[in-house]
C-alpha positions in Angstrom: 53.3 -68.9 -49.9 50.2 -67.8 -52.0 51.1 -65.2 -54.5 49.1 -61.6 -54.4 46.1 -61.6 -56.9 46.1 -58.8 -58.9 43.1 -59.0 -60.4 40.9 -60.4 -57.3 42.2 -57.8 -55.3 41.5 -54.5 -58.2 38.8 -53.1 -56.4 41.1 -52.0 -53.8 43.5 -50.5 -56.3 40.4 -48.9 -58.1 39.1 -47.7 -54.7 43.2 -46.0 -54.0 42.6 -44.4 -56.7 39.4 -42.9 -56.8 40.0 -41.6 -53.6 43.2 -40.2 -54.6 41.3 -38.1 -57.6 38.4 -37.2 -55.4 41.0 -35.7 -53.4 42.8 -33.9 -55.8 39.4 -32.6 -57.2 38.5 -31.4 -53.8 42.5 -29.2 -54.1 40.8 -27.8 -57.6 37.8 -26.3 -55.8 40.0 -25.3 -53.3 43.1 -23.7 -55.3 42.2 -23.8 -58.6 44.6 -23.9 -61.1 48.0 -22.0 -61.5 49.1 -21.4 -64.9 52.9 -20.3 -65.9 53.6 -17.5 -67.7 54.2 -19.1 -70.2 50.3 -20.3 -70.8 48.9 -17.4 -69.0 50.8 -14.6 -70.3 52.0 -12.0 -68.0 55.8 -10.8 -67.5 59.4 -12.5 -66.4 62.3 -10.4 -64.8 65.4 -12.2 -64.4 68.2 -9.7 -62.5 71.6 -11.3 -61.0 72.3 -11.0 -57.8 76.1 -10.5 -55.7 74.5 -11.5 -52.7 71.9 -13.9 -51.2 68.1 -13.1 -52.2 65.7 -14.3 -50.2 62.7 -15.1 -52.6 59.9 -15.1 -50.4 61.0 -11.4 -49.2 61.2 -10.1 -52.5 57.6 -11.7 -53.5 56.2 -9.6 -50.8 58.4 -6.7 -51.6 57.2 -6.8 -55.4 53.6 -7.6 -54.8 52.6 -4.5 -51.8 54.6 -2.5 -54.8 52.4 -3.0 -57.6 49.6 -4.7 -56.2 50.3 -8.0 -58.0 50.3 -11.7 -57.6 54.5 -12.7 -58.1 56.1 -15.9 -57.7 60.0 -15.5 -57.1 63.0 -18.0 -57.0 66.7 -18.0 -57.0 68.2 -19.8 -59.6 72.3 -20.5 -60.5 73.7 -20.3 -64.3 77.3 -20.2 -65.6 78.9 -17.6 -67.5 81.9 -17.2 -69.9 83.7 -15.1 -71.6 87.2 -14.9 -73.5 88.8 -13.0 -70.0 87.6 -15.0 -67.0 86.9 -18.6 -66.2 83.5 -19.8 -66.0 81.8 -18.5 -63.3 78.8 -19.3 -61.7 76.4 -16.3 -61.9 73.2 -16.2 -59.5 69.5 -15.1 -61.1 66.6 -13.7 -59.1 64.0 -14.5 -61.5 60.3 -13.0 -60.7 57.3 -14.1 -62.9 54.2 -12.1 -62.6 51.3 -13.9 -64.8 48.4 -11.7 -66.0 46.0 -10.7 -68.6 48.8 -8.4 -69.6 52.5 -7.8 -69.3 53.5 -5.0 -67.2 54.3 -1.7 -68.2 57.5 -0.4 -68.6 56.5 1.7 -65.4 56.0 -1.0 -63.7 58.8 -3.4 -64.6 61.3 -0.1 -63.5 59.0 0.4 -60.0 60.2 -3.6 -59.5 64.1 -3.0 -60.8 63.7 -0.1 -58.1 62.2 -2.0 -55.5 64.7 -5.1 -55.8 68.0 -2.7 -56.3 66.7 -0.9 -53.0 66.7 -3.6 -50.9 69.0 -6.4 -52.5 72.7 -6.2 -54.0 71.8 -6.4 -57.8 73.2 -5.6 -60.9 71.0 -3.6 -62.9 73.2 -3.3 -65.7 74.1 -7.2 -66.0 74.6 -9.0 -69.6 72.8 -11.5 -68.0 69.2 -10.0 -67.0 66.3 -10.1 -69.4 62.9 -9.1 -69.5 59.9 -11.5 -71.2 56.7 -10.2 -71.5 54.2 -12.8 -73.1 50.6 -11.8 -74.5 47.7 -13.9 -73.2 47.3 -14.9 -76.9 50.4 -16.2 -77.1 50.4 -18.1 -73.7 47.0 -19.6 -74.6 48.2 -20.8 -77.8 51.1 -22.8 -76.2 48.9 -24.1 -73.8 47.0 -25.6 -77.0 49.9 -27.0 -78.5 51.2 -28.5 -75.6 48.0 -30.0 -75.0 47.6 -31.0 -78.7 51.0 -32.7 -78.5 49.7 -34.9 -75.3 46.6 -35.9 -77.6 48.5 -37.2 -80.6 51.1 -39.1 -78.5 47.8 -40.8 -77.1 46.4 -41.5 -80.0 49.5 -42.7 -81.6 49.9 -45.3 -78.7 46.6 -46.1 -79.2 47.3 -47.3 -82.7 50.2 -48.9 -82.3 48.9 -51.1 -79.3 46.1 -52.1 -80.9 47.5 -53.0 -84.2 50.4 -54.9 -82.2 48.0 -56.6 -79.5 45.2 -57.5 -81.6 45.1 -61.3 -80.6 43.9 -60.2 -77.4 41.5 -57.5 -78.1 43.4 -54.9 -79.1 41.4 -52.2 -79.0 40.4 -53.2 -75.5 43.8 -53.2 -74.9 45.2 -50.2 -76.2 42.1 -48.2 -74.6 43.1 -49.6 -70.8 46.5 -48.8 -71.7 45.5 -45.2 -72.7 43.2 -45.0 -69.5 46.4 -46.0 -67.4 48.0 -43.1 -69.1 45.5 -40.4 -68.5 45.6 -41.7 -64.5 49.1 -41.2 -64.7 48.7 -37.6 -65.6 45.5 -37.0 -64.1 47.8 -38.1 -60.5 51.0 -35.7 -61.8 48.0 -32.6 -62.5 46.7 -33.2 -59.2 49.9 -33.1 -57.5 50.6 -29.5 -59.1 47.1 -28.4 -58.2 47.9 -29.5 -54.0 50.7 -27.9 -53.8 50.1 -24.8 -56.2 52.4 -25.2 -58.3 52.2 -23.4 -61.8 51.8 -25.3 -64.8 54.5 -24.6 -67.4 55.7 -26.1 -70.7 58.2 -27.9 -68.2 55.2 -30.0 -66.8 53.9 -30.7 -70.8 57.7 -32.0 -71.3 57.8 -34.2 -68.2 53.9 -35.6 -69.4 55.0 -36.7 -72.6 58.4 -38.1 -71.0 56.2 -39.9 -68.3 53.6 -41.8 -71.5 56.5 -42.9 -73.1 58.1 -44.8 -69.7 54.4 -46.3 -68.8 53.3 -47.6 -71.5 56.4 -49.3 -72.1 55.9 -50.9 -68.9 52.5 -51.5 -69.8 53.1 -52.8 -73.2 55.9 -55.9 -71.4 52.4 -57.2 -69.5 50.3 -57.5 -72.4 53.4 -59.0 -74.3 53.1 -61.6 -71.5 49.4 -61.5 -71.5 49.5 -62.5 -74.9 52.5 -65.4 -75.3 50.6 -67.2 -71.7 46.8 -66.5 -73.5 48.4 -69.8 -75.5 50.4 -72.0 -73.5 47.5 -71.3 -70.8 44.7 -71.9 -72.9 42.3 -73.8 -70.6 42.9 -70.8 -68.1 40.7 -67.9 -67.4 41.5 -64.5 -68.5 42.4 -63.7 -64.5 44.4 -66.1 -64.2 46.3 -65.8 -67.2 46.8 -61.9 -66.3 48.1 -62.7 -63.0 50.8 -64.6 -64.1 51.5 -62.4 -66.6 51.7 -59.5 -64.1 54.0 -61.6 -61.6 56.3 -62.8 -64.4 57.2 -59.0 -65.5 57.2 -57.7 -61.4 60.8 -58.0 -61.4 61.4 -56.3 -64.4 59.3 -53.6 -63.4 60.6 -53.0 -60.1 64.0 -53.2 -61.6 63.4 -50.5 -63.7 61.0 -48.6 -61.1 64.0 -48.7 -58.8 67.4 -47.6 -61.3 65.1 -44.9 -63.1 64.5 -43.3 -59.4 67.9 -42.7 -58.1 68.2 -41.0 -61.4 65.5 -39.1 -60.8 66.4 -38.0 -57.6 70.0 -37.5 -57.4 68.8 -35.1 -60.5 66.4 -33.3 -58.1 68.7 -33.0 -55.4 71.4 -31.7 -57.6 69.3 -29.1 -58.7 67.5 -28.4 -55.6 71.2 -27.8 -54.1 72.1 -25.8 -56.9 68.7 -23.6 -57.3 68.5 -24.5 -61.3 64.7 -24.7 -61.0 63.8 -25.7 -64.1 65.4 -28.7 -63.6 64.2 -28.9 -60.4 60.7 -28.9 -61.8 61.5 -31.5 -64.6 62.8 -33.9 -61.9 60.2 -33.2 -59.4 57.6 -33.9 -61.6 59.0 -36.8 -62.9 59.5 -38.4 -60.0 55.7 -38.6 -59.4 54.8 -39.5 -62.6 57.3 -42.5 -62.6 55.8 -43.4 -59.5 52.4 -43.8 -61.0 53.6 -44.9 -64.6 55.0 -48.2 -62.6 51.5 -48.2 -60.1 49.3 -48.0 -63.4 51.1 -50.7 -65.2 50.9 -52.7 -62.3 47.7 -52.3 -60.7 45.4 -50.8 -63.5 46.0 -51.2 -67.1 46.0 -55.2 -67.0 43.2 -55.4 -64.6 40.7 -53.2 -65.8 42.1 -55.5 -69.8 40.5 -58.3 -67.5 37.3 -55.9 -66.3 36.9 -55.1 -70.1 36.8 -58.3 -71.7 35.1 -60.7 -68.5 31.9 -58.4 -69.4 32.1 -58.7 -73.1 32.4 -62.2 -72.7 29.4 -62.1 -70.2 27.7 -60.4 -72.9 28.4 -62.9 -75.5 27.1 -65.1 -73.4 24.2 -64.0 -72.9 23.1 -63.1 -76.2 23.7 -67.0 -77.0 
């Protein structure tokens, strides 16, 4: 049976996914994009609860209150203490992102509101209150995207000082552009579906480089032991079989780092611990398109890359 071609059949990848980014830019016109407290600034209230809260009741109780875009979720934590056992103690945790925190009027008017209409405890060791300056949220936003930009350039370094019998600047700059489609798909997931950006999301980017260009990195190793027993080959060719002889491997690991992923998600999903429930959500999309990017666009547009430069050569001649 003939084997798939890889590289004779990129366009269609390319096309996938220039239709999948078209798309996701057409969600940004539409929704925008959501930022986290925790870049945005604005105010988190976390109160425990006796009973079951219904989140998307209290979001409308909070907002008609003080006229205020919320987002509210249920979340689970343990407790312990020298007279009891550990015990599991359920959060109601309401994030209201703004220009400014609220006032201590208003964080009161939402204690009220909440304590009115749910079974709270008001008076719990375990409630807080964060308020975070719009200084403060943009500057984590910076770092977070300054950390993103190092590890990129980083990997670019490495790759091409460990790849540099087959180009490896080329190399370590398709690599890099595999990376940033990776991301790019993970961002335009969030920006579909609304979901906030938080430092959660810069942990699970950085997580996500690390897994695809390691996948990435296994190809060109191939690409670069079969560039000499394959000499008399074309670059195509050669990146074929180097795709083919790492597929296992990549599947392999595609498949074993998945049900990691999401027995994590449902556990926490079950459990309401959404933090983790982010972190495992999001990496479960950008696992998904670390492996697709490996696979499908970091060797092939290596072969895109260096067919013109060789064309150009040529020409020159």
């Amino acid at each position: 049976m003939k084997r798939y071609s890889f590289i004779k059949n990129r366009k269609y990848a390319f096309a996938f996914s220039i239709a999948l980014f078209i798309f996701f830019g057409i969600m940004l016109v539409i929704n925008g994009i959501a930022l986290d407290i925790n870049f945005k600034g604005g105010t988190r209230i976390m109160i425990e609860t006796i009973d079951e809260v219904d989140p998307n009741k209290a979001e409308n109780l909070v907002e008609n209150a003080i006229g205020k875009d919320i987002t509210a979720s249920v979340m689970k934590t343990y407790s312990s203490n020298d007279e009891a056992e550990n015990r599991t103690v359920n959060m109601l945790r309401i994030d209201i992102a703004g220009n400014e925190p609220l006032t201590s009027e208003e964080e009161n008017k939402v204690k009220e509101i909440i304590s009115q209409n749910f079974n709270v405890v008001l008076n719990s060791p375990h409630n807080e209150n964060v308020s975070i300056t719009p200084t403060i949220g943009k500057e984590s936003l910076r770092r977070g995207i300054l950390a993103v930009v190092i590890s990129s350039v980083l990997i670019l370094l490495y790759v091409t000082w460990r790849f540099s019998t087959i180009g490896g600047f080329s190399a370590a700059t398709c690599g890099i552009l595999a990376l940033l489609h990776d991301v790019g798909v993970m961002f335009g997931v969030y920006i579909a579906l609304k979901i906030p950006l938080n430092d959660i999301f810069v942990a699970t980017v950085l997580t996500v480089i690390g897994y695809s260009i390691n996948d990435t990195v296994i190809i060109y190793d191939r690409i670069r032991e079969n560039t000499k027993l394959m000499s008399k080959s074309d670059l195509g060719s050669i990146a074929d079989v180097s795709i083919h002889q790492s597929l296992s491997r990549s599947i392999n690991t595609l498949v074993t780092t998945l049900i990691a992923v999401v027995i994590l998600l449902v556990f926490s999903a079950t459990n309401n611990i959404s933090s983790l429930t982010n972190f495992s959500f999001s990496l479960l999309i950008g696992v998904i398109a670390g492996a697709y990017s490996s696979i499908f666009i970091a060797a092939p547009i290596w072969v895109y890359w260096n067919e013109k430069r060789q064309k150009a050569a040529l020409q020159k001649e």
